[in-house]
C-alpha positions in Angstrom: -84.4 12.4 -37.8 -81.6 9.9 -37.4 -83.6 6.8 -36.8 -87.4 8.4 -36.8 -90.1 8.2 -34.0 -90.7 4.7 -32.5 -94.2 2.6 -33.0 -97.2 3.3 -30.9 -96.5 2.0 -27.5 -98.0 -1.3 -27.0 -97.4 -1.0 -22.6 -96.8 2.0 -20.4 -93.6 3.7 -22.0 -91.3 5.6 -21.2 -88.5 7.3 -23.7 -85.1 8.4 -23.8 -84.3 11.3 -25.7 -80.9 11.2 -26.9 -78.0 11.3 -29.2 -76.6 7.4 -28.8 -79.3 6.5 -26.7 -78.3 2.9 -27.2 -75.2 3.1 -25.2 -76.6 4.4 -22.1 -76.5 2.0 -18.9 -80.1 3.0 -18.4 -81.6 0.1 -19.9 -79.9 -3.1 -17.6 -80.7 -0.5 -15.1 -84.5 0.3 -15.9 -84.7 -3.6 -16.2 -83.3 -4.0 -12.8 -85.9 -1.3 -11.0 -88.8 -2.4 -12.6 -89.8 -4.6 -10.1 -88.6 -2.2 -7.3 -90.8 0.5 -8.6 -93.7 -1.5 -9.4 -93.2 -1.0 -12.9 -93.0 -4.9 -14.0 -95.0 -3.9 -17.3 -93.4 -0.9 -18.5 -90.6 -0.3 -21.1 -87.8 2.1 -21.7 -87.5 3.1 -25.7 -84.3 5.4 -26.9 -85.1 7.9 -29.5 -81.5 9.0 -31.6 -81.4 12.7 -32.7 -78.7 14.4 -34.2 -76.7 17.2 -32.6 -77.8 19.3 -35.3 -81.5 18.2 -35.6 -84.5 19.9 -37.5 -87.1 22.1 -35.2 -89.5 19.9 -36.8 -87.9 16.7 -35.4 -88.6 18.0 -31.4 -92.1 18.7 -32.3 -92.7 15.3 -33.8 -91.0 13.8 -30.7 -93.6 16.6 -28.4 -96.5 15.3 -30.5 -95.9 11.8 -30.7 -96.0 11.7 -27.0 -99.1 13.5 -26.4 -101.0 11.4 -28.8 -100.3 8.2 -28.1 -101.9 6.6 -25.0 -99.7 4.6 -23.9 -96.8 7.3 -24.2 -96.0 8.1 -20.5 -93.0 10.7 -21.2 -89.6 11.2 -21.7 -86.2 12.2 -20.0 -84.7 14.4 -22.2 -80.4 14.7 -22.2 -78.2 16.3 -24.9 -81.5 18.5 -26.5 -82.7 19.7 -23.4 -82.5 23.7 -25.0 -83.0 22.9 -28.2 -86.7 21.2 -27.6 -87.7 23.6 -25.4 -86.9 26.9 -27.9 -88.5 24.3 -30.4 -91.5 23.3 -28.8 -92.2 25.8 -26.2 -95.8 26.7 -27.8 -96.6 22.9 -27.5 -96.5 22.1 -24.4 -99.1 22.7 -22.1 -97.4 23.3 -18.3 -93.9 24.0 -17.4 -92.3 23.7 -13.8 -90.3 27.3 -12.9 -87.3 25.7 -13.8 -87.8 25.2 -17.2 -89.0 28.9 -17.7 -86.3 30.4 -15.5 -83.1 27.8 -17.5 -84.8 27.9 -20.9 -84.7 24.0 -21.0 -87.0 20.6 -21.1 -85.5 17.8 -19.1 -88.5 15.9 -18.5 -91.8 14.8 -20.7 -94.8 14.3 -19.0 -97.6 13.5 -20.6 -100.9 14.7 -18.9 -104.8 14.8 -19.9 -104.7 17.8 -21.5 -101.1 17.4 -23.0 -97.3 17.7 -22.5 -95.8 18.8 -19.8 -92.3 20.5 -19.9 -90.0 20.0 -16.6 -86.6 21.2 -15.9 -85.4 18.6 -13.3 -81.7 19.1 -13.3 -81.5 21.3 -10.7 -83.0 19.3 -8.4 -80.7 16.3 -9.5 -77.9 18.1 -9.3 -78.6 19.3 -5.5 -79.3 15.7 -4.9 -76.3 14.3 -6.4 -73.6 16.9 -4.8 -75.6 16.2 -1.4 -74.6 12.8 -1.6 -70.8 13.5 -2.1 -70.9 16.5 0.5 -74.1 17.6 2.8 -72.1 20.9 3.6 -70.4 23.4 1.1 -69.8 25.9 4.1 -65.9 27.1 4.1 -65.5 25.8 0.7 -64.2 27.7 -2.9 -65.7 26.0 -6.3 -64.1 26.1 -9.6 -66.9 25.2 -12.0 -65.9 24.2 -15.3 -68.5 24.5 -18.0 -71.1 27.2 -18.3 -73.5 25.0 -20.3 -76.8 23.6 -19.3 -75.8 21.0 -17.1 -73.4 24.1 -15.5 -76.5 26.5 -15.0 -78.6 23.8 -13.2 -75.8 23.3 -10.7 -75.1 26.7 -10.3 -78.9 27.3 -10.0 -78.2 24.9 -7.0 -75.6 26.8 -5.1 -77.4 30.5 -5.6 -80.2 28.8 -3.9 -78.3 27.5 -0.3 -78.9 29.8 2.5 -75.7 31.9 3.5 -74.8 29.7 6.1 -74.5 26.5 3.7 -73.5 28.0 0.7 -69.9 27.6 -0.7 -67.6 31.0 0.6 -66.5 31.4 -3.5 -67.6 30.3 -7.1 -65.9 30.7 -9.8 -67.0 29.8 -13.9 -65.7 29.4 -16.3 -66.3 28.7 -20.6 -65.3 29.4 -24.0 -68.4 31.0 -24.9 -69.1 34.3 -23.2 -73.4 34.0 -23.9 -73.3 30.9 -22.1 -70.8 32.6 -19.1 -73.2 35.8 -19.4 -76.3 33.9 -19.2 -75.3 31.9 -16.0 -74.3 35.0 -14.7 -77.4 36.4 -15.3 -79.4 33.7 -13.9 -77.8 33.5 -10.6 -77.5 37.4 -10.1 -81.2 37.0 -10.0 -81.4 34.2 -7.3 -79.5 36.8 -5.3 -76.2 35.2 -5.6 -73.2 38.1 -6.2 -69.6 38.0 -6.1 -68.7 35.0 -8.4 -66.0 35.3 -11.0 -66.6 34.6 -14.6 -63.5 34.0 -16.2 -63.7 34.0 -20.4 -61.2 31.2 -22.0 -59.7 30.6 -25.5 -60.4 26.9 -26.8 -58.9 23.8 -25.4 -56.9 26.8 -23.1 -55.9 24.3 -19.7 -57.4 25.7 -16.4 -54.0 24.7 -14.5 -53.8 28.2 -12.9 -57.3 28.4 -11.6 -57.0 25.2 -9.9 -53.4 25.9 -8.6 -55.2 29.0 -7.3 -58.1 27.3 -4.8 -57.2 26.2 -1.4 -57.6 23.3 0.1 -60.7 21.6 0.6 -62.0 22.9 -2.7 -64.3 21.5 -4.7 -63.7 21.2 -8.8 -66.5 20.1 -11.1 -66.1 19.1 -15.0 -69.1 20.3 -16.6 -67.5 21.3 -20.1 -68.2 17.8 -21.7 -64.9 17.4 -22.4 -64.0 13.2 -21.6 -67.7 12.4 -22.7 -69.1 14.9 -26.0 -65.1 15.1 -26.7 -61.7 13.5 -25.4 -59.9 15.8 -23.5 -59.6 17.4 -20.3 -59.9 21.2 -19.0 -56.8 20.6 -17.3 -53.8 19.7 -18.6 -51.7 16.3 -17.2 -49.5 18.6 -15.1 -52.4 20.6 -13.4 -51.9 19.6 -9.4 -55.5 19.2 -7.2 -55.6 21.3 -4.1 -55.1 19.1 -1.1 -58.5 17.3 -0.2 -59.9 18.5 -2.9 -63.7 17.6 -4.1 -63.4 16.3 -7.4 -66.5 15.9 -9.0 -66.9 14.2 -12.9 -69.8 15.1 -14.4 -70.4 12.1 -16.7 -70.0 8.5 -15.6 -69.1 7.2 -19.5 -66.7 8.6 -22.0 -63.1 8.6 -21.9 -63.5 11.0 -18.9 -59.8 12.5 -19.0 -60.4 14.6 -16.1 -61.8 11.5 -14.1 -58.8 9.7 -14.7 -56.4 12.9 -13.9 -58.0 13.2 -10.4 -57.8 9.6 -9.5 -53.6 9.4 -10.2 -53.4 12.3 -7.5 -56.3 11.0 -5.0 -53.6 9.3 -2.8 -51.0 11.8 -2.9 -53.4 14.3 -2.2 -56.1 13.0 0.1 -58.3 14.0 -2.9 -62.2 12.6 -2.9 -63.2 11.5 -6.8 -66.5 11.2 -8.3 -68.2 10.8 -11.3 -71.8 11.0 -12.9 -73.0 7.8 -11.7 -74.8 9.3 -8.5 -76.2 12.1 -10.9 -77.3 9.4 -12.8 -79.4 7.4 -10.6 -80.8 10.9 -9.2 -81.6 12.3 -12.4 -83.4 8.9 -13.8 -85.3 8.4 -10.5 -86.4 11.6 -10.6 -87.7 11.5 -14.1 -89.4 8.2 -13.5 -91.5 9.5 -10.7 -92.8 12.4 -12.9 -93.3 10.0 -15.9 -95.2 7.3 -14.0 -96.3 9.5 -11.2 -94.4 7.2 -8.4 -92.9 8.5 -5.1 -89.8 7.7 -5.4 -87.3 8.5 -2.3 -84.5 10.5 -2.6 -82.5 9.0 0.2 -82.5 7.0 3.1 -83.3 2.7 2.9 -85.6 3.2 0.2 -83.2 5.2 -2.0 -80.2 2.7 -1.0 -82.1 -0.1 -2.9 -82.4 1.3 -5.3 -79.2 2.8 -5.9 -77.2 -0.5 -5.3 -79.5 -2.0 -7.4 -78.2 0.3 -10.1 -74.8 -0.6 -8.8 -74.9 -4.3 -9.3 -75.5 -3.7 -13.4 -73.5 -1.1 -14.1 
């Protein structure tokens, strides 16, 4: 383990599991809702695994949790497969999520042990409801067949008919992970997508040149955050009002960037992570400390703009 398990908690704690947890934004940010939330006492503690950790090194993380008292939980980012294939046996609930994506997002620890939660779906519908209530009449070319991909995907397979975008199409360079999502949404009764198999670094230019206006494009791939680089090349041209939605909200974020120099030629809306962000933190934080936390509305908007204001 890159920089081992953290003391005993000495206040109400919550942790960040993580690669470079030190970098993240959460921190100024978990500072600045403390006193929103109610939370005035408790602290936020990153805990650095490699890419490549040990089985071992999730289960001390799942342990350490459930036996220290003053261990609250943990939101869980880059590992979220890995802990759950490594520590499945050890924890003592999971939510449907987490058994249907094969993943851990959130650490809860309860009275009898650790709780496992896959949240991301839930964040993800949040976060793409804030940059557009209404998919209706839309295509969407989603880039990325990974975890954070199958969450939002889980997402769309889930909208009623009426709301739910008129075309998706997938895309990866690993055809378990393309097969998998496939899988997964076939059983949420979602049919008629298109999986499309890529070589590495191969640019996406043609699938976006394909979509018509109004669509929305999503860069799940991690390229611009994990890695530099874009899925699209610097000559790939946005549909005309296009959706363009960032996953990540730090990085070099290439794609970010590439949709920006078009967004006035092209009437072209451009996001990034940061809304996912502050919906996928929240929504940790009220499993961890057992808060109701709104997802919108005045209560919300505090909250979000005080995010905003340290960012």
């Amino acid at each position: 383990m890159t920089a081992g398990l953290p003391q005993p908690a000495s206040a109400p704690t919550m942790y960040f599991v993580g690669v470079t947890t030190g970098g993240s934004a959460i921190h100024a940010v978990f500072r600045a809702w403390k006193p929103l939330l109610g939370l005035e006492s408790a602290e936020l503690v990153g805990i650095d695994l490699p890419l490549d950790a040990d089985r071992e090194d999730y289960r001390r993380v799942v342990r350490f949790i459930g036996d220290d008292p003053l261990s609250r939980g943990a939101l869980v980012t880059t590992h979220k497969l890995r802990l759950f294939e490594a520590s499945r046996d050890l924890l003592v609930r999971l939510n449907d999520d987490a058994r249907e994506l094969a993943e851990v997002s959130c650490l809860v620890s309860e009275d009898d042990g650790v709780a496992g939660l896959a949240l991301d779906a839930v964040t993800s519908g949040l976060a793409l409801r804030a940059i557009t209530p209404d998919l209706a009449g839309r295509q969407v070319l989603l880039m990325g067949a990974g975890g954070a991909a199958l969450a939002l995907a889980s997402y769309l397979a889930s909208l009623p008919r009426e709301q739910a975008p008129t075309h998706v199409t997938v895309t990866d360079v690993v055809a378990r992970n393309l097969e998998s999502l496939a899988a997964h949404v076939r059983g949420r009764g979602a049919d008629g997508w298109d999986y499309v198999l890529l070589e590495r670094d191969q640019p996406q230019d043609d699938l976006l040149a394909a979509l018509p206006a109004g669509s929305l494009v999503v860069n799940a791939t991690g390229k611009g955050k994990d890695r530099p680089g874009s899925p699209l090349s610097d000559d790939a041209v946005f549909p005309e009002g296009a959706l363009c939605w960032e996953f990540n909200y730090r990085g070099s974020l290439e794609f970010l960037h590439q949709a920006r120099r078009q967004a006035g030629a092209r009437d072209l809306q451009v996001h990034d992570g940061w809304i996912y962000f502050v919906h996928g933190w929240t929504r940790a934080i009220a499993e961890v400390f057992d808060l109701d936390i709104p997802t919108e509305g005045p209560g919300f908007d505090r909250i979000a703009e005080a995010a905003r204001e340290v960012r």
